[in-house]
N, C-alpha and C positions, 0 to 999 in steps of 0.2 A: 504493500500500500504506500512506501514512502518511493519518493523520486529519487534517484542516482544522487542529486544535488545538495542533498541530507547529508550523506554519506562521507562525501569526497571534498566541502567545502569546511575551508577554516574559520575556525570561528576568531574573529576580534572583535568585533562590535557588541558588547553585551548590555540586551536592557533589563532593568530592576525596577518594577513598579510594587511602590509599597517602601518607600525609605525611614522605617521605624527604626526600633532599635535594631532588630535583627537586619532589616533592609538596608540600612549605612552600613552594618560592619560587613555585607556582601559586597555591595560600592565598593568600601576599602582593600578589599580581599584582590577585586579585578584589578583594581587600579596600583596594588603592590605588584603584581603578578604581570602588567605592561598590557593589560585590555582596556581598550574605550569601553567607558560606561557610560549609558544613557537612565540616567536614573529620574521616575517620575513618581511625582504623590501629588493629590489634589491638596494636602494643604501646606501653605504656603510658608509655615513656619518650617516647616521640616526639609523645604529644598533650600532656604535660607539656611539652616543650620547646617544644612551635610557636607559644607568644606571643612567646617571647624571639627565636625566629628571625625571629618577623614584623616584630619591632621593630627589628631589624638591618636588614634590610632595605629598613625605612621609612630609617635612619635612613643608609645609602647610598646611597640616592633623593633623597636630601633634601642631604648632602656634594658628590654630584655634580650637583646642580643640573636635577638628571630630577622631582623633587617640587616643589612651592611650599610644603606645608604637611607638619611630618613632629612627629607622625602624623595621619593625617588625622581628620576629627573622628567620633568615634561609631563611629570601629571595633572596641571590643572586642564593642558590644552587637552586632555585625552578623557576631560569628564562634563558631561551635558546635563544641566540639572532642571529639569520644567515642569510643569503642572497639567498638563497635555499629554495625552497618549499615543496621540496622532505623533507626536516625537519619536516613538516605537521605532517606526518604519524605516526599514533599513538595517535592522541590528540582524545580526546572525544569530541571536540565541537570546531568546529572553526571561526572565524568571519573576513571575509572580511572589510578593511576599507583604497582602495584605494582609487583614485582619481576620480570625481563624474560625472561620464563620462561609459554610458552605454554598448560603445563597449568593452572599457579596462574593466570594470567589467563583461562581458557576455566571454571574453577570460581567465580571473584571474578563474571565477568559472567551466568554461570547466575543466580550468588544476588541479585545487581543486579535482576534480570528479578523474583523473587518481590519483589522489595519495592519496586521505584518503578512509579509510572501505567506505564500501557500505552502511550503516546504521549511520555512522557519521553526526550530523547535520552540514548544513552549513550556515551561521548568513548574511546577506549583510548589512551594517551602512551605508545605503544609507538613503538620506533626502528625494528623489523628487520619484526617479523612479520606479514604481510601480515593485515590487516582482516580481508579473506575469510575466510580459515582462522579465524577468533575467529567473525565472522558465525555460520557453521555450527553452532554449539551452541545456538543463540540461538532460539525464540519467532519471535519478529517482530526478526531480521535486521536488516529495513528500518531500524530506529533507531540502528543503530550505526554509527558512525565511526573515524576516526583525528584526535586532534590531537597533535602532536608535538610540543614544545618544548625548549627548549635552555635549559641556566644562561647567567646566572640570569634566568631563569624574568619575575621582576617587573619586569627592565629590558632586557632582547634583546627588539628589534623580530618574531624571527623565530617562525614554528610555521607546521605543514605540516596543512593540514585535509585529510584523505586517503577520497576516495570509494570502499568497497569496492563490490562487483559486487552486495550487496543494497541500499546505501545509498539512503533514498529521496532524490528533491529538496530537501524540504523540510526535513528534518533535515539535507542536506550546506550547504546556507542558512544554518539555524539555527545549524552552526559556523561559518561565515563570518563570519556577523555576531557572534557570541560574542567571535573573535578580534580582528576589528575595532571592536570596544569595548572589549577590554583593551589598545588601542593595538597592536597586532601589526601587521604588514606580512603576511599571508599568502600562504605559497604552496599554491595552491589542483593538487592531485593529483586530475586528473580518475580517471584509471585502477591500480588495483591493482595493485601489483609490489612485491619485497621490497627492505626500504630506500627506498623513496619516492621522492623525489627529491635531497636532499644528500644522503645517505648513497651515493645510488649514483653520483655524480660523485664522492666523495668517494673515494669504492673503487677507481675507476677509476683516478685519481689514485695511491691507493696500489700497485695493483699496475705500473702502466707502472714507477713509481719501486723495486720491486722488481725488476721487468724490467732497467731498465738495469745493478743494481748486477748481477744473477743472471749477464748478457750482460757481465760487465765493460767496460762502459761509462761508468762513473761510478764515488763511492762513497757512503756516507748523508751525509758531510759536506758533500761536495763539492753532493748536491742539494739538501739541505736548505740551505744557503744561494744555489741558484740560487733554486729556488724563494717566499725568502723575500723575497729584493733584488730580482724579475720581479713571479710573479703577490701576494705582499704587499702592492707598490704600490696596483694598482689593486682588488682583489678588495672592497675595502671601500667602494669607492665604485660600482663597478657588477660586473654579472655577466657571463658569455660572452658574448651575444650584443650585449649595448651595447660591451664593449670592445671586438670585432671590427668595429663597425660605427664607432665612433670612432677607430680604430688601422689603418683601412686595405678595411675593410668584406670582403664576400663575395665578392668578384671574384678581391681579393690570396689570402687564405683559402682560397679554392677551391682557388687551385691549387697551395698548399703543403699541403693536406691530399690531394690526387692524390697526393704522392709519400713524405709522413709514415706516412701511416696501413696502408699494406701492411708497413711493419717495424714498428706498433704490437705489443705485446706483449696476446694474448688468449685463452691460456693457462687451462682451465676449472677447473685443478689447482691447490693450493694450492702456491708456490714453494716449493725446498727449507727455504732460508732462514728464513722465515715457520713453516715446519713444524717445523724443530728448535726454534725459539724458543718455538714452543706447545706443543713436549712437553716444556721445560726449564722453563716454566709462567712466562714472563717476563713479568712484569706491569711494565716500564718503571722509572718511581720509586718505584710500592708498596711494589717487594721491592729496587731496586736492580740489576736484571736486564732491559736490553732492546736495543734498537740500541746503543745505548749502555751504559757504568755509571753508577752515581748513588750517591753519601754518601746515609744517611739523613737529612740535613737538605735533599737536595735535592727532596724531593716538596711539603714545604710551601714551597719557595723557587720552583719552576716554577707552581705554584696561585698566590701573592703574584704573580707576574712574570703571568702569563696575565690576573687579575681585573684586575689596572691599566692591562693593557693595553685589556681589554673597554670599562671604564669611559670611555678618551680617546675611544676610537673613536666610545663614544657622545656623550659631547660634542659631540664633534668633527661628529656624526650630527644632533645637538639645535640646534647654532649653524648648520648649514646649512640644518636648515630652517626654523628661524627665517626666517634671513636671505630666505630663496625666499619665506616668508609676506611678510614686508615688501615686499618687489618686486613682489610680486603686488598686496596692496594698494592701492599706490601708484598 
């Protein structure tokens, strides 16, 4: 279903409609990375503000030793900021990342389809909603995706290139390789499901640990520091199936998940717990209401405490493979 032109054309022109927070540190990602970006949002504070956030972010690229050069040269002429969609036109590759809400985005990629080529891919940075369901509105289907990404956006290895059930080849290609030249580690989502792939380990995760508290079993303190002092150690350096295979492999594995997994907690219902919390509208440190409580200086104290953490890790991320370049070299 896709045209040859999919396939074989390079992409430099990238547009980004939707410059929020996630949507600028995308901006910034192209634009470290030596792509035009054509970045658009109808409001007008946020295309006002997206040099200065770009330049932040060059400029924590560049503090933590992820840049050599900040900022790099000739990026202002190589970034278009407007409030107009119709600015689209012409980009080789553009990615959606409004507000995470399936009608605004099933209308955002309607109007996408009137105004970019017929062979132009178009990217959703959606978290939850599965691709398919977006497809369905669409023209030619076949060009749309999922890429997924995570703050901040210009310096996380990670994004999920997510194949829906229209996606052609050559466009789920064409994200791959998009990712893999804005330096990402991609995980590649062959098949459609809601939440993709970390979010739905992710989930899984949250609900057992609502299981044990729901089972008096535990309590948030008490897992939340197992969890942090166990799977914190290694999670950053590899994922399930390398730790399993480093830690004892499939054999030991097996057969402690023979007798693990019949009391796993799989429950289709939202816990009690979880439900009074979301009718009490507990937004965590926003409002100062969640598992916990929180002072209002604690939301921008957990943001400070999480970005520095982000940042070692990637160091931490950046000296290793160095280090593995030079070995190999050698």
């Amino acid at each position: 279903m896709s045209s040859p032109d999919t396939a074989s054309k390079e992409t430099r022109r990238v547009g980004v409609l939707g410059v929020g927070l996630l949507g600028s540190d995308i901006v910034a990602c192209l634009l470290a990375h030596g792509f035009e970006a054509v970045a658009v949002d109808v409001n007008t504070i946020r295309v006002e503000k997206l040099t200065q956030l770009v330049e932040k972010a060059f400029a924590e690229l560049k503090s933590n030793g992820l840049m050599q050069t900040a900022p790099p040269d000739g990026w202002r002429e190589k970034l278009t900021a407007r409030t107009d969609p119709e600015e689209l036109a012409g980009c080789d590759f553009v990615i959606e990342s409004v507000v995470e809400d399936r009608e605004v985005k099933t209308n955002i990629l309607r109007h996408l389809e009137e105004v970019l080529e017929p062979d132009t891919p178009i990217a959703s940075n959606t978290s939850s909603i599965p691709i398919t369901e977006l497809q369905r509105s669409l023209t030619r289907p076949e060009r749309m995706l999922g890429l997924h990404f995570c703050q901040p956006a210009y310096a996380s290895p990670f994004v999920e290139v997510v194949r829906g059930d229209f996606t052609s080849d050559a466009v789920f290609l064409a994200g791959k390789t998009l990712a893999e030249r804005l330096g990402k580690e991609p995980c590649l989502v062959y098949k459609d499901a809601p939440g993709f792939v970390v979010n739905r380990i992710g989930y899984a995760m949250y609900r057992e640990a609502l299981h044990l508290v729901e089972s008096g079993i535990s309590d948030y303190e008490s897992i939340d520091r197992a969890v942090r002092n166990s799977l914190g150690l290694f999670i950053s350096l590899c994922g399930p199936f390398r730790w399993m295979d480093i830690s004892g492999g499939p054999a030991l594995y097996g057969k402690a998940m023979e007798s693990i997994f019949p009391s796993l907690g799989n429950a289709p219902e939202l816990p009690p717990v979880m439900a009074r919390l979301r009718d009490e509208d507990a937004r965590g440190t926003a409002n100062g209401h969640g598992f916990y409580d929180y002072a209002p200086e604690d939301e921008e104290n957990w943001d400070r405490l999480f970005r520095e953490h982000v940042w070692k890790i990637l160091q931490l991320r950046k000296e290793e493979n160095d280090a593995n370049a030079e070995t190999t070299a050698s």
